[in-house]
Structures are given as C-alpha cells and as structure tokens.
VMD Tcl script that builds the backbone (N, CA, C; Angstrom):
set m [mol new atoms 270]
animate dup $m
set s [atomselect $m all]
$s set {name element resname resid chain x y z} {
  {N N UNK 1 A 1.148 -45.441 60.696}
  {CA C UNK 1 A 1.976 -45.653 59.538}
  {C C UNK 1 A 2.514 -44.333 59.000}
  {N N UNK 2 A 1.867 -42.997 59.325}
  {CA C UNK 2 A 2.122 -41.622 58.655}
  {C C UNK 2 A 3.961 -41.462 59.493}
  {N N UNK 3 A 3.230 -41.978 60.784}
  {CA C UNK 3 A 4.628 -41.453 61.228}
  {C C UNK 3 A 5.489 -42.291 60.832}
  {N N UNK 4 A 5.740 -43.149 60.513}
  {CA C UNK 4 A 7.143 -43.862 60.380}
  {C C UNK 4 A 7.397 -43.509 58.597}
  {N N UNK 5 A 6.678 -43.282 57.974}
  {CA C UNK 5 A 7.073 -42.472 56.883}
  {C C UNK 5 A 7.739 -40.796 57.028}
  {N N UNK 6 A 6.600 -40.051 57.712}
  {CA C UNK 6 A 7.736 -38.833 58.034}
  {C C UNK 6 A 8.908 -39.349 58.727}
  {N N UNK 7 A 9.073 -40.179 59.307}
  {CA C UNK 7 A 10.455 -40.209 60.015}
  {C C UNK 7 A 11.554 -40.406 59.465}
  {N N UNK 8 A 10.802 -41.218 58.405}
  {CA C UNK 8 A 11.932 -42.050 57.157}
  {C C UNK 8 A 12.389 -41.191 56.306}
  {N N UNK 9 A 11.498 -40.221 55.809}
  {CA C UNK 9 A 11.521 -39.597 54.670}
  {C C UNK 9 A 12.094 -37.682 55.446}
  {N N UNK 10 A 12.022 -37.607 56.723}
  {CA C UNK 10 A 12.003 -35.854 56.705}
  {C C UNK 10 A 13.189 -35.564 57.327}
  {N N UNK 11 A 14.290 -36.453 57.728}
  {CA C UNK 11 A 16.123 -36.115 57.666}
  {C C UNK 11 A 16.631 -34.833 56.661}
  {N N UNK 12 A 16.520 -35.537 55.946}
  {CA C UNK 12 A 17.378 -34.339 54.354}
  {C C UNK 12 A 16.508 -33.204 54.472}
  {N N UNK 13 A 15.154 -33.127 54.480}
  {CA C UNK 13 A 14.055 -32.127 54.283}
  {C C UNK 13 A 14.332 -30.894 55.667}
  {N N UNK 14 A 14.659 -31.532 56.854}
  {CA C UNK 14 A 14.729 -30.985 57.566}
  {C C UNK 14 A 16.145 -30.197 57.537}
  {N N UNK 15 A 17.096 -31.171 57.660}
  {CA C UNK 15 A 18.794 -30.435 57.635}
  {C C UNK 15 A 18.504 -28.928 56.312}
  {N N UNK 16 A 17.935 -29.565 55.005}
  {CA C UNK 16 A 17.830 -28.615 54.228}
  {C C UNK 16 A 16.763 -26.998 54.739}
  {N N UNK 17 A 15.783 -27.541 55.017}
  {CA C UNK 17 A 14.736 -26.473 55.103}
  {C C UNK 17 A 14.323 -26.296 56.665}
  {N N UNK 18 A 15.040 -27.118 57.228}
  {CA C UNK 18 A 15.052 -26.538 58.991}
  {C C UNK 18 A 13.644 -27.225 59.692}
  {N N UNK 19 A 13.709 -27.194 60.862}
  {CA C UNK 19 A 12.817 -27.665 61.242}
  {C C UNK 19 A 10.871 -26.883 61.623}
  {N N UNK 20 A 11.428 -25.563 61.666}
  {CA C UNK 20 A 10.499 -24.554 61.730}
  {C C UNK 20 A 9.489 -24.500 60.688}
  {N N UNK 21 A 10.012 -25.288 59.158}
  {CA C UNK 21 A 9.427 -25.236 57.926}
  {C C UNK 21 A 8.309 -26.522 57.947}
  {N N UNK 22 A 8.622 -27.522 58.919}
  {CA C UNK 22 A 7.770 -28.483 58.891}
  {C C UNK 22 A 7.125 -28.605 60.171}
  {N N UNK 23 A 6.958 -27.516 61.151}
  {CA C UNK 23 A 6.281 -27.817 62.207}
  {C C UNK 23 A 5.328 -28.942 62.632}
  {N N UNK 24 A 4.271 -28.650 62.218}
  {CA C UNK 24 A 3.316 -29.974 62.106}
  {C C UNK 24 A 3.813 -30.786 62.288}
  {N N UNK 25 A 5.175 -31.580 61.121}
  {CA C UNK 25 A 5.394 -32.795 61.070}
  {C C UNK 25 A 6.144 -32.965 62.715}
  {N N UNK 26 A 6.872 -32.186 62.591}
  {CA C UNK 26 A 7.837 -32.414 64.050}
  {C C UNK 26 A 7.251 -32.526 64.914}
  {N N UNK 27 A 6.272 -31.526 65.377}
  {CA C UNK 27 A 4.799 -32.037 66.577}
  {C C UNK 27 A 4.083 -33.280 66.307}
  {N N UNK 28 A 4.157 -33.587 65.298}
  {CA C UNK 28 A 3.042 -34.887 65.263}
  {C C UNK 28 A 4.456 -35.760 65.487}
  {N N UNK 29 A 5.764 -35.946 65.386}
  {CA C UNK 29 A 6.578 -37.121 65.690}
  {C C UNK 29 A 6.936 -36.991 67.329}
  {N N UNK 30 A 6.519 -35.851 67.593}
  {CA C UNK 30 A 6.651 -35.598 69.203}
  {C C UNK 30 A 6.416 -36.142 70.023}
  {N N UNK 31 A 4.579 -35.712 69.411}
  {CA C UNK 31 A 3.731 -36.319 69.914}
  {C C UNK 31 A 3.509 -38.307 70.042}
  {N N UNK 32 A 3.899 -38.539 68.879}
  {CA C UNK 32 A 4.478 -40.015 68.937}
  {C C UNK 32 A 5.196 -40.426 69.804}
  {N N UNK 33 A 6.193 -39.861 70.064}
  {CA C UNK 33 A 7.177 -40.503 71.076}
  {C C UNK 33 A 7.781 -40.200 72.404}
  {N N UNK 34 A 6.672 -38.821 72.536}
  {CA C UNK 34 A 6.333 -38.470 73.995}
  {C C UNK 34 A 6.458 -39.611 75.278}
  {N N UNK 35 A 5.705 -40.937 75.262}
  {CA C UNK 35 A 5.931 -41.590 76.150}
  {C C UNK 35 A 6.572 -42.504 76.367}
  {N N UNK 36 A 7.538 -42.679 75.357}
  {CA C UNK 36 A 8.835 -43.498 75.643}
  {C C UNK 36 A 10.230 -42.719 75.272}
  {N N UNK 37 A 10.109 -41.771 74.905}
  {CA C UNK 37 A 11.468 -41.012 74.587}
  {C C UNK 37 A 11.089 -39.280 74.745}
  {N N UNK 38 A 10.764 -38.749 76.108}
  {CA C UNK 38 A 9.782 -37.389 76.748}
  {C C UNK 38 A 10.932 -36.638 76.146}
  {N N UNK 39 A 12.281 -36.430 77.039}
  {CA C UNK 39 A 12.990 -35.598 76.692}
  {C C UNK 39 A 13.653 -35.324 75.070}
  {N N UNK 40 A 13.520 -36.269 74.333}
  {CA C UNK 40 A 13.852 -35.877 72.791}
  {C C UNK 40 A 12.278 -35.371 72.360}
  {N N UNK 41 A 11.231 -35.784 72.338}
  {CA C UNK 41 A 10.374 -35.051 72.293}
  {C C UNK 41 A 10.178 -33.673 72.963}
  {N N UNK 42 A 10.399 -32.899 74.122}
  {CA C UNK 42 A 10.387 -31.852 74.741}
  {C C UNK 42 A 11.688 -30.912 73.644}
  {N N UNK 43 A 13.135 -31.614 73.476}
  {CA C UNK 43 A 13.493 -30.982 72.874}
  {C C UNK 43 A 12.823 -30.370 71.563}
  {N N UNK 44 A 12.577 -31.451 70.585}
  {CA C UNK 44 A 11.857 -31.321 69.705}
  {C C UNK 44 A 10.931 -30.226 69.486}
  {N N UNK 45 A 10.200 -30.152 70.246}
  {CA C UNK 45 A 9.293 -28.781 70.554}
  {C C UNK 45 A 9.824 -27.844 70.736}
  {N N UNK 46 A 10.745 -27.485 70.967}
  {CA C UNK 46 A 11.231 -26.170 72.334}
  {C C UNK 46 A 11.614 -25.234 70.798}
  {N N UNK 47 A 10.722 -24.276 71.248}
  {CA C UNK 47 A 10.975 -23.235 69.861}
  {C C UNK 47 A 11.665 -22.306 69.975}
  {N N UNK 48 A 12.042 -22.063 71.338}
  {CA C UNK 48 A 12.799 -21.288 71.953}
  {C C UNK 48 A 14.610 -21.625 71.814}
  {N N UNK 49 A 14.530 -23.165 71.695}
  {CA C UNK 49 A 15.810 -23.617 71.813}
  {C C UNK 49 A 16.499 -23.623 70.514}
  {N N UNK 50 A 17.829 -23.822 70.315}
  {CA C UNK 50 A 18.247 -23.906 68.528}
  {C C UNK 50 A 17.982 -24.907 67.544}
  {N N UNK 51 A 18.434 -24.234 66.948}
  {CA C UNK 51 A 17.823 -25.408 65.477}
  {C C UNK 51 A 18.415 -26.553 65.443}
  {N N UNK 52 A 20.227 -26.872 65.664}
  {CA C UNK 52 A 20.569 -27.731 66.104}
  {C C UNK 52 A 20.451 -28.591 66.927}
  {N N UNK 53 A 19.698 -28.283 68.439}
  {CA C UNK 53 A 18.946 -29.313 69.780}
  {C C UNK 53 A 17.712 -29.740 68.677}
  {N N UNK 54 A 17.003 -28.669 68.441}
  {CA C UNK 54 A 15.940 -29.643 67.533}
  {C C UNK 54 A 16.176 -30.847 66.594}
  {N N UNK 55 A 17.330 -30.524 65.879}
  {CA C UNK 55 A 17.864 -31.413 64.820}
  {C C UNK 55 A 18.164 -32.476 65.740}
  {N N UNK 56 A 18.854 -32.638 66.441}
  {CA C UNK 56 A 19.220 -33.942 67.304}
  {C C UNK 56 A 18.507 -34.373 68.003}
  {N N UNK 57 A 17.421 -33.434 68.394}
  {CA C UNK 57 A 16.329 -34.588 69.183}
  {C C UNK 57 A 15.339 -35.382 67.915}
  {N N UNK 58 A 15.785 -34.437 67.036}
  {CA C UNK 58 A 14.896 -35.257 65.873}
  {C C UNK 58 A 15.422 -36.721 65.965}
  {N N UNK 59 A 16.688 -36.946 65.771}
  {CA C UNK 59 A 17.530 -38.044 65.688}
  {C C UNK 59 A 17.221 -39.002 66.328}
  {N N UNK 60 A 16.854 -38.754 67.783}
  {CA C UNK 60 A 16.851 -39.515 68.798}
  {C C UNK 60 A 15.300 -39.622 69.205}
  {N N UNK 61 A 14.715 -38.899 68.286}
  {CA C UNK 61 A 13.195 -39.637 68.076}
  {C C UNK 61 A 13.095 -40.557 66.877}
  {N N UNK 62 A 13.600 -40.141 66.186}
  {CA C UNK 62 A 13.622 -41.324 65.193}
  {C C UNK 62 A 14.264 -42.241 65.696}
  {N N UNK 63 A 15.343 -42.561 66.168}
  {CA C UNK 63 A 15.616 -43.617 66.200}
  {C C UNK 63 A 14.568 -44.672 67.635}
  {N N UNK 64 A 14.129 -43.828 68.435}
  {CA C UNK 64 A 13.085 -44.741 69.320}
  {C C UNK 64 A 12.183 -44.944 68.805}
  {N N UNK 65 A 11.552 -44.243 67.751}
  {CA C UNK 65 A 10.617 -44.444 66.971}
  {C C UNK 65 A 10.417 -45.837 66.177}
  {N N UNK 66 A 11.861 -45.975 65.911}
  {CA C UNK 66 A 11.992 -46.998 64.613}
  {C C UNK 66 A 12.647 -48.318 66.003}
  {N N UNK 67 A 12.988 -48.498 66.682}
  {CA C UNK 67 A 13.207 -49.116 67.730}
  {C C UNK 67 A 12.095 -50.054 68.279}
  {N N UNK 68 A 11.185 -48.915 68.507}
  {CA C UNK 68 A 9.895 -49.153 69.229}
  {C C UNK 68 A 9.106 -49.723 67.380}
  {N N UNK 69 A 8.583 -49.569 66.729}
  {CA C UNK 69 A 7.837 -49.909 65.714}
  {C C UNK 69 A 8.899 -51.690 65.077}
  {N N UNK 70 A 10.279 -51.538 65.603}
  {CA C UNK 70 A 10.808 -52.673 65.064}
  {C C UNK 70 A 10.158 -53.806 66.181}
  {N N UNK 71 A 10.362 -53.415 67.658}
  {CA C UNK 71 A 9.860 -54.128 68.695}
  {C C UNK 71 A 8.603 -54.542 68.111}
  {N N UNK 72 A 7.534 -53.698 67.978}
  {CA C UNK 72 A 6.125 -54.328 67.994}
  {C C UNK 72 A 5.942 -55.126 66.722}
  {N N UNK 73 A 6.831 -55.204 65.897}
  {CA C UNK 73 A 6.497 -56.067 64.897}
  {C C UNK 73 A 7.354 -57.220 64.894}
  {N N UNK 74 A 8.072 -57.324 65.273}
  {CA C UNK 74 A 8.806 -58.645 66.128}
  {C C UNK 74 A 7.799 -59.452 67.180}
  {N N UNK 75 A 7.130 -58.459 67.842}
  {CA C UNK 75 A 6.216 -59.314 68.483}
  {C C UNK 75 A 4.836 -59.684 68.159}
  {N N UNK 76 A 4.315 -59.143 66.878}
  {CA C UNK 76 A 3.525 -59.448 66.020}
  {C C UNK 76 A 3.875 -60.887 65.229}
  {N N UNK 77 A 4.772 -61.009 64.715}
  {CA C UNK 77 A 5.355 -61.727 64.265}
  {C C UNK 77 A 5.348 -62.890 64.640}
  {N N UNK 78 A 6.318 -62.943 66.403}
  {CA C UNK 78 A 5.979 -64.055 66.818}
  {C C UNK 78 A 4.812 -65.105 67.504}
  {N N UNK 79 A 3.915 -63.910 67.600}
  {CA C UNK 79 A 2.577 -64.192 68.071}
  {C C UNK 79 A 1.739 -64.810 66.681}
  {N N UNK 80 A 2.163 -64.147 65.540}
  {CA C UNK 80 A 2.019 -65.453 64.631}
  {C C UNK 80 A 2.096 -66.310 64.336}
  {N N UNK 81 A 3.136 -66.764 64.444}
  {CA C UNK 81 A 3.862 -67.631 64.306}
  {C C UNK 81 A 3.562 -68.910 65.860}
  {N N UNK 82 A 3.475 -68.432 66.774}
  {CA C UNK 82 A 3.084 -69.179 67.681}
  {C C UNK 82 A 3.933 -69.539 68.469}
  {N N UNK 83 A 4.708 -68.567 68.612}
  {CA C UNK 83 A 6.483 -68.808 69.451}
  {C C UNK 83 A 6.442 -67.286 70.237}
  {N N UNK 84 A 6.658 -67.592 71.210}
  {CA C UNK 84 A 7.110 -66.437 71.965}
  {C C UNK 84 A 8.604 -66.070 71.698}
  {N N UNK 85 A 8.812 -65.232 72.580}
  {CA C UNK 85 A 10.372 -64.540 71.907}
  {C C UNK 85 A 11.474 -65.316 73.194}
  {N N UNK 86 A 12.499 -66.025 73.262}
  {CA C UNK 86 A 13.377 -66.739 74.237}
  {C C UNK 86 A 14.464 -66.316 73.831}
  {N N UNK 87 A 15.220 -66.352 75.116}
  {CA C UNK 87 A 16.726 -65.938 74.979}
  {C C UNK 87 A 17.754 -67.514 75.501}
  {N N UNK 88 A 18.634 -67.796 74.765}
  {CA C UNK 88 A 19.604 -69.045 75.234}
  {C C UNK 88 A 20.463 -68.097 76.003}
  {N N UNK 89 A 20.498 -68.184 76.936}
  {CA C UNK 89 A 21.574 -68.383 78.075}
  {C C UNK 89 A 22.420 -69.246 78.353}
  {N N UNK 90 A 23.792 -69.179 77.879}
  {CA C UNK 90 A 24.916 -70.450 77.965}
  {C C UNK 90 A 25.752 -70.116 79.418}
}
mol reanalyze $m
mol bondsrecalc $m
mol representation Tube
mol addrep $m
C-alpha cells in the first residue's frame, strides 16, 4: 500500500525537488516494478543517467504500477463476487 501512495503522491515532489532528493522512494518503486516493467525500473536507478530518463521512467513505472495494482483488484473483486472475468466476442 506504501507504494501506491508514493506513486500517487511523488510526481510534483519529484519534477520540483528532482529525483536524487527522494532516493529511497525511487528505489523502493523500482524495486516494485522490477519484474514486470525491468527497463523503467533500470532507468529509474541509473544515477549516472539524467534527471530527465529518470523522470520518465518514473512515469512509466507508475503507470505499470497502477495498471498492475488496478489488475489485481479487478481480480479480487471478481473472485468475490463469484464470477470470473469473460470477454463477449461478437
């Protein structure tokens, strides 16, 4: 749950105060999304690389982030509910 709050909340924080200022946070969203989105995470890290690649892999971890956390609760959901998930094909 920590992470999908930093994700939500550290856009503005970051554009403003850069990404170097919140290390931690950026490694720990990295680390989140290392195994479904490697290369925006690798960017993410790369301290070597500019502030701008960082900024955009931020982007593109958040958004798998929030992708992936929308998925699993869709399928929470329907496993509640007692319906699997179907597609109509016309």
């Amino acid at each position: 749950m920590s992470i999908q709050i930093t994700a939500n909340d550290l856009g503005p924080t970051l554009a403003e105060e850069g990404t170097a200022a919140h290390r931690e946070e950026v490694e720990r969203l990295a680390d989140a999304v290392r195994g479904f989105a490697p290369g925006a995470a690798a960017a993410l890290v790369d301290w070597a690389g500019t502030e701008i690649s960082r900024l955009r892999a931020w982007a593109v971890a958040r958004s798998a982030l929030m992708e992936r956390i929308a998925d699993t609760q869709a399928q929470a959901q329907a496993a509640a509910t007692g319906r699997g998930a179907f597609r109509l094909i016309a």
